[in-house]
C-alpha positions as CSV (number, residue, x, y, z in Angstrom):
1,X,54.9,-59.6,51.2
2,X,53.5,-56.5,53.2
3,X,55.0,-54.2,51.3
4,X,54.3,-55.8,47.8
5,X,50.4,-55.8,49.1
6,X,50.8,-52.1,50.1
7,X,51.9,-51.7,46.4
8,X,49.2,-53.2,44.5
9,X,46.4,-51.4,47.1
10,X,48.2,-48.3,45.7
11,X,48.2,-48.8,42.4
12,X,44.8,-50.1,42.8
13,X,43.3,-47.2,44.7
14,X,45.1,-44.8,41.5
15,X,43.3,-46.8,39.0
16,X,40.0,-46.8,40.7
17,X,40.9,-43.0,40.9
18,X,41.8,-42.3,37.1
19,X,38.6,-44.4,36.2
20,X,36.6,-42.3,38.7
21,X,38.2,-38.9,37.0
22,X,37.2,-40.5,33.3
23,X,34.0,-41.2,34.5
24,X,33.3,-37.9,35.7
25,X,35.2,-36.0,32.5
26,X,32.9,-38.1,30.7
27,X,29.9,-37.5,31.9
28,X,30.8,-33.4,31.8
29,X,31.8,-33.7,28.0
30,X,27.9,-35.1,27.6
31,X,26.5,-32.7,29.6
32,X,28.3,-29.4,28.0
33,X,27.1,-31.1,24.9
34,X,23.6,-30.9,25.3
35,X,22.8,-34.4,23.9
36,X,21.3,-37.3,24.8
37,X,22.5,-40.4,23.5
38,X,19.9,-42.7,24.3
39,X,17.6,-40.7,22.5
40,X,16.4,-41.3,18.9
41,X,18.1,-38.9,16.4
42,X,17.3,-38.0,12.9
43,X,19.5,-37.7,10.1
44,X,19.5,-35.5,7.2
45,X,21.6,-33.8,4.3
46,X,21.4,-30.5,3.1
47,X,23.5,-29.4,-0.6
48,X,24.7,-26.0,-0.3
49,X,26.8,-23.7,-2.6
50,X,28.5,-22.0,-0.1
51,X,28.0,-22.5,4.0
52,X,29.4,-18.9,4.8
53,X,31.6,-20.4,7.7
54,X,29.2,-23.1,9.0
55,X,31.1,-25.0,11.5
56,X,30.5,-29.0,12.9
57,X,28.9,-28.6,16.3
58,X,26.6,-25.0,15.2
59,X,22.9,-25.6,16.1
60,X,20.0,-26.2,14.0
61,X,17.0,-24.3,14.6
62,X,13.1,-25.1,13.3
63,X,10.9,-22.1,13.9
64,X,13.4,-20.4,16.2
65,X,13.8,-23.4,18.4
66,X,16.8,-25.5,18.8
67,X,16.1,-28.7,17.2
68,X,19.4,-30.7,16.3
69,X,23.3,-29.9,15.3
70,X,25.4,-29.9,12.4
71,X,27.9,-33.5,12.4
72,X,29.7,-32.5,9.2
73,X,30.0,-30.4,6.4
74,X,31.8,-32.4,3.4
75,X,33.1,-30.9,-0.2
76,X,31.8,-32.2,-3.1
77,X,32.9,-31.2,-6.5
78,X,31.7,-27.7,-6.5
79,X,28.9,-28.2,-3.8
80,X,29.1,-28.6,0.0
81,X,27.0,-31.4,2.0
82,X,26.1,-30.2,5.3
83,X,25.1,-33.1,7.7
84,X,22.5,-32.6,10.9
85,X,20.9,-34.9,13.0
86,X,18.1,-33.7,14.6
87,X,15.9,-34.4,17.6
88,X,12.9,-34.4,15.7
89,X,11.9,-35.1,12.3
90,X,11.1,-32.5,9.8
91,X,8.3,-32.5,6.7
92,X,9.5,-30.0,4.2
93,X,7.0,-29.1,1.7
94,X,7.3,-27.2,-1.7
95,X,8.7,-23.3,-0.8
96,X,10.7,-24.2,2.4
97,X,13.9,-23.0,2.4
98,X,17.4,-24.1,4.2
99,X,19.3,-20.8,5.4
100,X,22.5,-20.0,7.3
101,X,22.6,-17.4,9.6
102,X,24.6,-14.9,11.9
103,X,24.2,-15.9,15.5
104,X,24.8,-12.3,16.2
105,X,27.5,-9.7,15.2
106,X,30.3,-10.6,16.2
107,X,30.7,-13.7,14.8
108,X,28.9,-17.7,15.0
109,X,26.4,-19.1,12.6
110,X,23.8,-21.7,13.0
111,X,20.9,-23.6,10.5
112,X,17.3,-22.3,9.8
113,X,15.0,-24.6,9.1
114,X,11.6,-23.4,7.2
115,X,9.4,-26.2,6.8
116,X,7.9,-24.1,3.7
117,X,4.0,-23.5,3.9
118,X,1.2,-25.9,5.8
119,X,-0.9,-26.4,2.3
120,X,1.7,-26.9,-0.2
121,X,2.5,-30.4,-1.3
122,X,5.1,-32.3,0.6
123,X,8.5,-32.9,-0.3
124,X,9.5,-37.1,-1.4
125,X,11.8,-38.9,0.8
126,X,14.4,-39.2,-2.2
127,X,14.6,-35.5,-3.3
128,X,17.9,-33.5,-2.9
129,X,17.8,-30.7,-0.5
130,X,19.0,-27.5,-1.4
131,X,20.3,-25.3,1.1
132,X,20.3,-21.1,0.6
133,X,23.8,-19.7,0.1
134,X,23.9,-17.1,3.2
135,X,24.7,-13.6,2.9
136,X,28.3,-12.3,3.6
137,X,27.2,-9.3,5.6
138,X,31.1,-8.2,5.7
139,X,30.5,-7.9,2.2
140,X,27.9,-5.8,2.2
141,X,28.9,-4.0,4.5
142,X,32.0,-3.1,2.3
143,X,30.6,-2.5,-0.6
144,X,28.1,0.4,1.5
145,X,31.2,2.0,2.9
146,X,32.1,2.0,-1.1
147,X,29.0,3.8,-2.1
148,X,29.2,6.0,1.0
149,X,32.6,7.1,0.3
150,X,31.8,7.5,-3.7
151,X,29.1,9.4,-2.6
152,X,31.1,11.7,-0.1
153,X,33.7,12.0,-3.0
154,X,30.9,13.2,-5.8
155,X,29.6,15.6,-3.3
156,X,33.1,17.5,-2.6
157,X,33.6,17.7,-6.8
158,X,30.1,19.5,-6.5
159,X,28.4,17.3,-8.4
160,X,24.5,16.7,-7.5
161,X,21.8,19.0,-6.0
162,X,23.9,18.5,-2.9
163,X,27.3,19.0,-3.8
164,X,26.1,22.2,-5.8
165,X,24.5,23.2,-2.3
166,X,27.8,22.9,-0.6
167,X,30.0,24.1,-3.2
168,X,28.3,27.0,-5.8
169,X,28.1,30.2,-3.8
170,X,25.2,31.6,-6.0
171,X,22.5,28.9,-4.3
172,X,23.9,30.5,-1.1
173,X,23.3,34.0,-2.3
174,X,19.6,33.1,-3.8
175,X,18.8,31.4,-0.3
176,X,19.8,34.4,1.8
177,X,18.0,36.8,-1.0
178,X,14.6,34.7,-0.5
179,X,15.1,34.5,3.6
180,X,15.6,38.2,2.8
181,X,12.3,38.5,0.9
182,X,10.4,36.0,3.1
183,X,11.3,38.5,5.9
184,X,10.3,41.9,3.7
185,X,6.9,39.6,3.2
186,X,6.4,39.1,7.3
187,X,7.1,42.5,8.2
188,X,4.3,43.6,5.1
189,X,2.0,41.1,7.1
190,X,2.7,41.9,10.6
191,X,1.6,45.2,9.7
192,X,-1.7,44.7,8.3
193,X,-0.5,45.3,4.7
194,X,-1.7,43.3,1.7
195,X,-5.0,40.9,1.5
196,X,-3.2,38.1,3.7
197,X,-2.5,41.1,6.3
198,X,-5.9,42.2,6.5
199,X,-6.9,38.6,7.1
200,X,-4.6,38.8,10.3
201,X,-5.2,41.5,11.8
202,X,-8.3,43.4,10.4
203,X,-11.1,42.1,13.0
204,X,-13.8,43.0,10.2
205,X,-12.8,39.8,8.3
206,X,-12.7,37.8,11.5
207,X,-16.3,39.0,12.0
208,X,-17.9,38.6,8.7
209,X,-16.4,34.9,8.4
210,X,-17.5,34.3,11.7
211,X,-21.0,35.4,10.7
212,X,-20.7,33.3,7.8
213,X,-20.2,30.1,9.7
214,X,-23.1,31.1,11.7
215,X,-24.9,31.5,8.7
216,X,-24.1,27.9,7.7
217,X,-24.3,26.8,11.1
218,X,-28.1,27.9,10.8
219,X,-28.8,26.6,7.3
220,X,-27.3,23.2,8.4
221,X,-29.3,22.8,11.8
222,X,-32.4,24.0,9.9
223,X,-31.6,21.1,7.2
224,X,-31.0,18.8,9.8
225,X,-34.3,19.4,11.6
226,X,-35.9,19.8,8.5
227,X,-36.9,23.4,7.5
228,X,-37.2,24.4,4.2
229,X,-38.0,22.4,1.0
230,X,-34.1,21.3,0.6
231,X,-34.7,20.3,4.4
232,X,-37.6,18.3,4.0
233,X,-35.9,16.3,0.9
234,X,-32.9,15.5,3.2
235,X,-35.2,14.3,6.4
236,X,-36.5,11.6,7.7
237,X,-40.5,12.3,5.9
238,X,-40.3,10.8,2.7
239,X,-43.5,12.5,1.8
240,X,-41.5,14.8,-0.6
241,X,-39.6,12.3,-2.2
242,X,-42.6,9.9,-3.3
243,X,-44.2,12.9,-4.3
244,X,-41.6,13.4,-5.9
245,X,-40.9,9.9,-7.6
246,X,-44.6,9.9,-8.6
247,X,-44.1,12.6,-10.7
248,X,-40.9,11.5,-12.0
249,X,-42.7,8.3,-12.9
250,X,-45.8,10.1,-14.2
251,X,-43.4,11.8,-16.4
252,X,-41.8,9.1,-17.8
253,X,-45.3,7.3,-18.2
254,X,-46.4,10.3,-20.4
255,X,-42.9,10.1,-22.1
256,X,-43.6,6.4,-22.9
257,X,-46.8,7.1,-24.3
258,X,-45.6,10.1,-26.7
259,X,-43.3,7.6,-27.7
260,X,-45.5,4.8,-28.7
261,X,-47.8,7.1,-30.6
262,X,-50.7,7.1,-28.0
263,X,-52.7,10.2,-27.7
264,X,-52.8,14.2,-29.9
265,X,-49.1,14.8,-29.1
266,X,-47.9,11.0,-29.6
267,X,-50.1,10.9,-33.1
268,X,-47.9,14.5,-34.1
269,X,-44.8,13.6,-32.8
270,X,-44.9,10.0,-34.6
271,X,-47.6,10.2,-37.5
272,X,-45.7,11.6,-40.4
273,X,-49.6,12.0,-42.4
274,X,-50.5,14.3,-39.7
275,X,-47.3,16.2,-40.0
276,X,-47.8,16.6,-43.7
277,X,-51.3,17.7,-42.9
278,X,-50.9,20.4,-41.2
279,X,-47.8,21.6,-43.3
280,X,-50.5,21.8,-46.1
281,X,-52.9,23.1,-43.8
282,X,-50.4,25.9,-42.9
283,X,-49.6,26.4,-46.3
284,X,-52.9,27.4,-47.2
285,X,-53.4,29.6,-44.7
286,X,-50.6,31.3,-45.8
287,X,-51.8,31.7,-49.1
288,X,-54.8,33.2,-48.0
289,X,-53.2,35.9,-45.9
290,X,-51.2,36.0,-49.1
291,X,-54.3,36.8,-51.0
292,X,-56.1,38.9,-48.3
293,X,-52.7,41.0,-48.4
294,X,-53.1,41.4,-52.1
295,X,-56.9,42.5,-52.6
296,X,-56.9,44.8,-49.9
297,X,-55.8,47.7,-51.9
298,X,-58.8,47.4,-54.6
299,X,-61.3,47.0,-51.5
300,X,-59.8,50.5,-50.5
301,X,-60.2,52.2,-53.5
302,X,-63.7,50.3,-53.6
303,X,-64.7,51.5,-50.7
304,X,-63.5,55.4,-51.1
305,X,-65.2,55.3,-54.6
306,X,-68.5,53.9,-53.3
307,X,-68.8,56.1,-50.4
308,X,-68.5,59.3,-52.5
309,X,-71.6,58.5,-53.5
């Protein structure tokens, strides 16, 4: 009887120590899981075309925060149903979008959420929600290396301004005859030689434009403090300019006036009688010079007969 007791505390003491061990492996598995059972959980379905490797248990993220995981990712005819629950609930409005992403480059991918923006009109509770088809960046990557070796290909045949750089001798030749004349061209400068030349090292021209930019060094403090009739225009006495705008407005006064007929030169620009009056009256006075012109020869002879007596 003893030893049948010592038995069964034995096997009891293994039990207690096996339910211990689940216990504990338990309470690990919920802990390396980062979830909370007791809390709520929210439940959603995303349609894809293509996941791009999207694997049950990646995260979900809203607004760079981890908000939820993926539970399951299920074929359906030619689209793919991605199922997340979520610690909290999500309003998608018109524009959001539904993305998978790298986790980084060596592999992993998790869920982007984008709510879509805060004043467009919110999404119904029976809508389908369509997910982005990610970008296969090993793909792209490829087909880069592709274009990048096409390139480096074109380039050995010569072909492009580059590949004729590489490959024609005669750009070489034209490049070292231009270094060659770019040199002939600093030598001509360095001594003195030629209009640029003089500018570098004749200190006559340094001197005169130095005066010059005294000059207008002058002219503008003068204008600034304001000397001169352009001076007192630009300062801060607006004598000038209402004496200025009066006459420009006495101007356009008289202009008005002409116009509308009003006074000598308003009735001859606009009366077309006076116009034709003194067309007649210059008429006739041309016929009298005409006339004058005419008789003056008899008063001549007149005159030199008359006086002989």
């Amino acid at each position: 009887m003893s030893r049948m007791k010592r038995e069964i505390g034995i096997e009891i003491l293994v039990g207690l120590f096996i339910f211990i061990v689940l216990i504990t492996l338990s309470l690990f598995t919920i802990v390396l899981s980062k979830e909370q059972w007791w809390e709520k959980r929210y439940e959603y379905d995303f349609v894809f075309t293509e996941i791009g490797g999207l694997r049950e248990g990646d995260n979900v993220h809203l607004r760079g925060v981890k908000i939820g995981r993926v539970k399951a990712t299920l074929l359906e005819d030619s689209n793919v149903r991605v199922h997340v629950t979520l610690e909290e609930p999500i309003t998608l409005r018109r524009g959001y979008s539904i993305e998978v992403n790298n986790s980084s480059m060596l592999g992993g991918k998790f869920l982007k959420i984008d709510e879509g923006p805060l004043n467009a009109e919110e999404l119904g509770n029976n809508v389908t929600i369509l997910g982005t088809a990610p970008v296969d960046m090993i793909a792209k990557l490829g087909e880069a290396v592709t274009e990048l070796q096409n390139m480096i290909a074109s380039v050995g045949r010569g072909e492009g301004t580059l590949g004729k750089l590489l490959n024609d001798d005669s750009v070489y030749e034209n490049m070292v005859s231009v270094s060659e004349d770019l040199k002939k061209i600093g030598d001509r400068v360095e001594k003195g030689e030629g209009s640029l030349g003089k500018l570098l090292s004749d200190d006559t021209v340094y001197e005169d434009a130095k005066a010059v930019a005294e000059n207008l060094r002058s002219i503008s403090e003068g204008l600034a403090s304001g000397e001169g009739t352009l001076g007192k225009l630009m300062s801060e006495d607006s004598t000038v300019y209402e004496d200025l705008k009066a006459t420009m407005e006495s101007l356009q006064d008289i202009s008005d006036k002409i116009k509308a007929g009003e006074g000598t030169l308003g009735k001859l620009v606009s009366d077309e009688k006076l116009y034709e009056e003194a067309t007649l009256l210059v008429e006739d006075i041309r016929a009298a010079v005409d006339d004058l012109r005419e008789a003056s020869p008899v008063t001549s002879f007149g005159s030199v007969v008359f006086g002989a007596f």
